[in-house]
N, C-alpha and C positions, 0 to 999 in steps of 0.2 A: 330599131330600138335607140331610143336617145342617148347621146353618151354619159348623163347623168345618171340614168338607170343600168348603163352595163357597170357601171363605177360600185353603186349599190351593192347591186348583185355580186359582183367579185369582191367587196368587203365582207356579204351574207357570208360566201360558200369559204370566203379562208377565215372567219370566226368559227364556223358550223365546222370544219377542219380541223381547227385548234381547240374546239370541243371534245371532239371524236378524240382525239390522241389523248388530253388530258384526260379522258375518262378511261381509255384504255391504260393508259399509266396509274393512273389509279386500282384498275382490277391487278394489274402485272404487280405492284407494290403490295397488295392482298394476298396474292398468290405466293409471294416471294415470302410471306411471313407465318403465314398456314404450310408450305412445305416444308420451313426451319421448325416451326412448332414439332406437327404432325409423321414431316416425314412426307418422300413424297407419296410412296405405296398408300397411306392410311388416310393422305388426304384428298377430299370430295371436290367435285366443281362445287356441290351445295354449302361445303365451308367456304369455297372463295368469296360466295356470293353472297355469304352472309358476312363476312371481313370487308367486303367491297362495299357493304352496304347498296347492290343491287341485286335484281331477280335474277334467277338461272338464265334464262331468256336470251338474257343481256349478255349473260359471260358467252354464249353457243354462237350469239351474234357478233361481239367487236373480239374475240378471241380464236374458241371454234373447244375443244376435247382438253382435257388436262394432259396430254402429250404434247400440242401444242404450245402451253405455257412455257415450258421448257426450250425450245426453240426461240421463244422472241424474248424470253428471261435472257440467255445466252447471247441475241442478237442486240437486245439493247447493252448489256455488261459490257460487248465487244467496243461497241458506237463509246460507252463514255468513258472507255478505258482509252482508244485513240484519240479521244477530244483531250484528256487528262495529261496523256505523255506528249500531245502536241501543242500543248499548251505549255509546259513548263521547257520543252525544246523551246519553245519562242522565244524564252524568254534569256536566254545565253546566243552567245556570239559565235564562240570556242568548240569546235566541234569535239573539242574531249568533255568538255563540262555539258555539254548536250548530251554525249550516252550517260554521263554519271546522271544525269537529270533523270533520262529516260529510263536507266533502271531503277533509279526510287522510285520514281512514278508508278512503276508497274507494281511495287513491292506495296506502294499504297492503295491502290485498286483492291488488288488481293488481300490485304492486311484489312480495307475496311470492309469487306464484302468474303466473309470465310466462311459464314453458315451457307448464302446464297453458291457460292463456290463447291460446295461441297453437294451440293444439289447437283448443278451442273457436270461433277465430274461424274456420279455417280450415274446420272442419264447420259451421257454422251455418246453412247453407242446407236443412239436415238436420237442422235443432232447426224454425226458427219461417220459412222461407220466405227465399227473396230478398230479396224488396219488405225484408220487416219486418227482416231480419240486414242490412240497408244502413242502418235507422233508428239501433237502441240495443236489442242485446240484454241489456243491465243493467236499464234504465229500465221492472220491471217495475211495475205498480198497488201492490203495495205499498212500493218502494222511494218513489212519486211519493206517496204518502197521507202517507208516514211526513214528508218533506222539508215538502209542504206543508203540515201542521200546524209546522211548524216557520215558515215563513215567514209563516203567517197570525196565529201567535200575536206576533210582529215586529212585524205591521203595528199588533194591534191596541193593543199595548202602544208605536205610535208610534217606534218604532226603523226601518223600514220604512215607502218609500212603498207606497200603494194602488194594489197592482197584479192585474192578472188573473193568480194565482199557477199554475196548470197549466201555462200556455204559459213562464212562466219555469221551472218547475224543470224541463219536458221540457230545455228549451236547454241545462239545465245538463248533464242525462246524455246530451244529445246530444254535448256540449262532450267533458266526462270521460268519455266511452267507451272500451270496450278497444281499438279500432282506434286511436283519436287516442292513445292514452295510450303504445300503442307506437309512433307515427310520433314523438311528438316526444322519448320517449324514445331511440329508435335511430337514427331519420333526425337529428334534431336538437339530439342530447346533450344533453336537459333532464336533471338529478336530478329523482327525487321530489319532493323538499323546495320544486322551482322551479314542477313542474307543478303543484301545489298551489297555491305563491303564486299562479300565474297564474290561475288559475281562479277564488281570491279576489278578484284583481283586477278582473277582468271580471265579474265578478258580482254580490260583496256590495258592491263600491263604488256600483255602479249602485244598488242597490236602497237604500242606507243613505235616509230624508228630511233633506232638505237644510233647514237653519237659518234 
């Protein structure tokens, strides 16, 4: 094959690639707004598919059962929740203003996505288990990699005590999880803005090395 024509073809298949996803982004964004409606019990593949503006067909092929939705709803929230928080770490020098980053960040993920959250916590026993959906279904290995370079580079550069950093930043997304985030938003009228501070407080105060 000519190399003008495999050039083609690997344009075709990563267009026809970037098809596929946009459309499946499209049913997932359908889906995500028929179970905040509906609920997820009450609602149908045949609603998605008519929200999605495609045939059932379509949802069994680029998706697969409405239990599945739930899963890649969860897997992409995950993907643009770590794109979000490692974005605004980017954007600080200071490894203290990078956790205060990264806990607002998180506080905005969940702040702007609380009907979709409440989907998710409600199914979670259908993503990763009991046991494990009672832990921190946020707090995945790369969410804790990305935090802990963050608190290790703290320490070394002495802005931070010397601490065993894994069991502190688990606490932290055990802390800021989506179950607590809406208990003390709706049980206990925190704003964003407070559940945030709070979480700076109990945290990066503690770890700041003392004088």
């Amino acid at each position: 094959m000519h190399g003008w024509h495999k050039k083609l073809n690997a344009i075709h298949d990563k267009r026809t690639r970037k098809g596929l996803f946009e459309r499946r982004d499209k049913i997932l964004d359908a889906a995500a707004e028929v179970f905040a409606e509906k609920g997820f019990e009450r609602a149908t593949v045949d609603d998605i598919a008519a929200s999605a503006g495609v045939g059932k067909g379509t949802i069994y092929r680029r998706v697969g059962r409405k239990q599945d939705f739930v899963n890649l709803l969860f897997q992409r929230g995950a993907q643009l929740a770590f794109d979000h928080i490692n974005s605004e770490i980017n954007k600080r020098t200071d490894p203290l203003l990078q956790l205060k980053e990264a806990i607002y960040a998180l506080c905005d993920v969940y702040e702007e996505n609380l009907s979709l959250m409440g989907l998710l916590i409600s199914q979670m026993p259908l993503l990763i288990g009991q046991k494990e959906a009672e832990e921190s279904p946020i707090a995945g290995n790369d969410f804790i990699r990305l935090v802990e370079d963050v608190l290790r580079k703290g320490i070394e550069e002495g802005q931070f005590r010397a601490v065993d950093t894994r069991p502190i930043v688990k606490g932290l997304f055990l802390f800021l999880n989506p179950y607590h985030y809406q208990y003390l938003r709706f049980k206990r009228d925190y704003t964003k803005g407070e559940i945030a501070q709070l979480t700076i407080d109990l945290f990066l105060d503690g770890l700041r090395k003392r004088k």
